[in-house]
N, C-alpha and C positions, 0 to 999 in steps of 0.2 A: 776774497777767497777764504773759506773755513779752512781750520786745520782739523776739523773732526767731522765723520761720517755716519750718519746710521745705518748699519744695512738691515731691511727687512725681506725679507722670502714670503714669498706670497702663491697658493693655489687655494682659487675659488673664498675668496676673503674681502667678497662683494660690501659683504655686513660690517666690516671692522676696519676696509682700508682708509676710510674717507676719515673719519673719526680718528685715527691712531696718528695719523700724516700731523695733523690738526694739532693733535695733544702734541707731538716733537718740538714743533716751532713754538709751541705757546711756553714751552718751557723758558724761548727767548735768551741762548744760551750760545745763538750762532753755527749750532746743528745742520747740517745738511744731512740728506734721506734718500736712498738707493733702494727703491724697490724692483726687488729681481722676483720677476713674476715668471712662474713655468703655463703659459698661457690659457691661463685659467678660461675655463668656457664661460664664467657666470658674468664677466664684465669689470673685472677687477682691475686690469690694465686700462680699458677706456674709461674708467674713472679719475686712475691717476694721470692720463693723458689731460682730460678735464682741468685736475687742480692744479697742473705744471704753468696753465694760464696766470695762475692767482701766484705763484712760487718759484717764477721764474729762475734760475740758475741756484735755486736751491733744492729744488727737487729732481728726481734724475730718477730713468725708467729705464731696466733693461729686461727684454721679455725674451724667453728662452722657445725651444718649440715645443719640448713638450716637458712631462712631471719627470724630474731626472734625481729627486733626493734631495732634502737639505742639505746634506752634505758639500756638494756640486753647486748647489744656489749658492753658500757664501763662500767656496773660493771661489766662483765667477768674479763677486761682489768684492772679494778681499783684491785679485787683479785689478780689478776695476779702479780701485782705489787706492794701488800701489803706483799706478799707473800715473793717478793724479795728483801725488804726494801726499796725501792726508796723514796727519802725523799720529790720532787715533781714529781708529776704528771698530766700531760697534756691532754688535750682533743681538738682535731685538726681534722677540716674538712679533705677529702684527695683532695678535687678540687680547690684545692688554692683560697677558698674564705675568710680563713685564710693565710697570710706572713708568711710563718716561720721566715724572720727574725724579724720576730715581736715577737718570741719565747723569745730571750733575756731580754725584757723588763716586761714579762709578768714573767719571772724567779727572773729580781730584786726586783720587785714590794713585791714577798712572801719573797725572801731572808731579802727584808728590815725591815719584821713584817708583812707582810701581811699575813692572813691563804688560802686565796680563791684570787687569781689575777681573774677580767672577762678582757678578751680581748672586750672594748665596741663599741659599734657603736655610742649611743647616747649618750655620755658621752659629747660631744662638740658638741653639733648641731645632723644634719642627715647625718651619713657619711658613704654611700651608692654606690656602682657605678654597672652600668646596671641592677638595680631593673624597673618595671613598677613604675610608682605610687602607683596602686591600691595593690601591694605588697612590699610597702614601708609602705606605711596608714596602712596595716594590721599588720604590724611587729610593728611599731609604738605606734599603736593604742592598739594590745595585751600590748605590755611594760608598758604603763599606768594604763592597767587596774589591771594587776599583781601588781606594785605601790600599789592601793589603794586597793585592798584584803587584800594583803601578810602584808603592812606595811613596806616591806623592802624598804630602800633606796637605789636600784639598776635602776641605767638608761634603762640599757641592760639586766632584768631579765632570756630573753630566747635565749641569745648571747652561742651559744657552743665553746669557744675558750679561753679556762679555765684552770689556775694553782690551783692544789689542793698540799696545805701540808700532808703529805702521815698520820698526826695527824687527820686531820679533817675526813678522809676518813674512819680511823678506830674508829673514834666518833660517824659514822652515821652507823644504821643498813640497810646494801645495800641490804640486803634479804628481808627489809620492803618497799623498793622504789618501788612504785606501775606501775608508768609511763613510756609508753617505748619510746613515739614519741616525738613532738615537748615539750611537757610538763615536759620531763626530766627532762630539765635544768633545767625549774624553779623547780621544788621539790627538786633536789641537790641544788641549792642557796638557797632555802626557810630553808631547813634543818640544812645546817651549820648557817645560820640567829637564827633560833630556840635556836641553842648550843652556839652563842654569837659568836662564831668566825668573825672575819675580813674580810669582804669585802672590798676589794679595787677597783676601774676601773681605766681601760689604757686604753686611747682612740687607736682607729683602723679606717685604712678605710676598710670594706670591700667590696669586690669585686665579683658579682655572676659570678658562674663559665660559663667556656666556652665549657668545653669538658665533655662529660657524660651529664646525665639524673639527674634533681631534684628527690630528691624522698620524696616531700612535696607530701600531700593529704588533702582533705578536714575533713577526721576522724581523722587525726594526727591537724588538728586546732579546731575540735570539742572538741579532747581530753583536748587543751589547755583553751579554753574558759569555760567549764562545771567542767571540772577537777581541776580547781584554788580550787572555790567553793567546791566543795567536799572537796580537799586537807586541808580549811584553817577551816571547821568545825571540819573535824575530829584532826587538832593541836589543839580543843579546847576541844572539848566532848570526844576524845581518845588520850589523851597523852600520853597513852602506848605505841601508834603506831610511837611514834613521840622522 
């Protein structure tokens, strides 16, 4: 039995899921992998059904019924895995704009005392590749602004490429996490922030994907901009929530 899990969320990531599964275990590191698919119509489930053949009790499928939010996909996936004791857990794009072999480092970093590893981009500079600009400024420019809400000292507030100690996870109440899109992240960092635990960053490059479809929207950046605000009143006027 592993003590570490990957979790990846997966709609319509026909192109990327067979290849990304692939690259986890080849890292050879004792990884196990949680694809929580929102039942994608393209065949991205019945593929992972497929390679569960070859990955016998290291690969694990749960498919939801329909597209309900990243958000939702990894507390499914973080229950799932409280459930089954994994001591870390992972949160991993499936279009390799995350390295899995960057998985390792992100595994040292909590093994060494950290509670929360982020895989950063900002951490050293802007370390970005095939971003425009104008969606480089905006990713940038949210990270900052989240800075000086939150108070937290994260480069990479809304980086999704995150080791959680399976501690931190059962600290935070995941049925109060309100955010399902881009703003996720930051309320799970802001959260374990809240409870004192350990942020650590490991710088990353990443890489925008080549295959498949973003599934950024304009109401998933509104959520993130308006939603800080809301988030960082109510850790103060309702700390019950928090």
């Amino acid at each position: 039995m592993s003590d570490r899990l990957v979790i990846i969320p997966t709609f319509n990531e026909i192109e990327n899921v067979e290849a990304i599964i692939q690259a986890v275990f080849d890292v050879d590191m004792g990884f196990h992998v949680l694809i929580v698919d929102d039942n994608s119509p393209d065949g991205t489930a019945s593929k992972v059904l497929e390679m569960q053949k070859q990955w016998k009790d290291q690969l694990f499928l749960e498919v939801r019924k329909e597209k309900a939010g990243l958000g939702t996909a990894y507390i499914h996936g973080f229950k799932w895995a409280i459930a089954r004791k994994y001591d870390y857990i992972f949160e991993m794009d499936a279009d390799f704009s995350h390295k899995p072999s960057d998985l390792p480092r992100l595994y040292k970093a909590c093994a060494d005392g950290a509670d929360v590893s982020v895989g950063s981009r900002y951490k050293k500079g802007v370390n970005v590749v095939n971003w425009p600009l104008y969606r480089i400024l905006l990713s940038y420019g949210a990270s900052f602004y989240v800075k000086i809400i939150t108070g937290m000292r994260v480069h990479d507030p809304t980086a999704g490429f995150v080791c959680y100690r399976r501690a931190v996870l059962e600290a935070i109440d995941l049925d109060a996490v309100r955010f399902i899109g881009y703003a996720f992240q930051i309320e799970m960092k802001f959260r374990a922030h809240l409870k004192k635990f350990r942020i650590v960053e490991v710088p990353i490059v990443f890489t925008d994907r080549v295959l498949g479809k973003s599934k950024m929207s304009s109401s998933i950046v509104s959520e993130a901009i308006f939603g800080v605000l809301k988030m960082k009143f109510s850790s103060i006027f309702r700390k019950k929530d928090f």
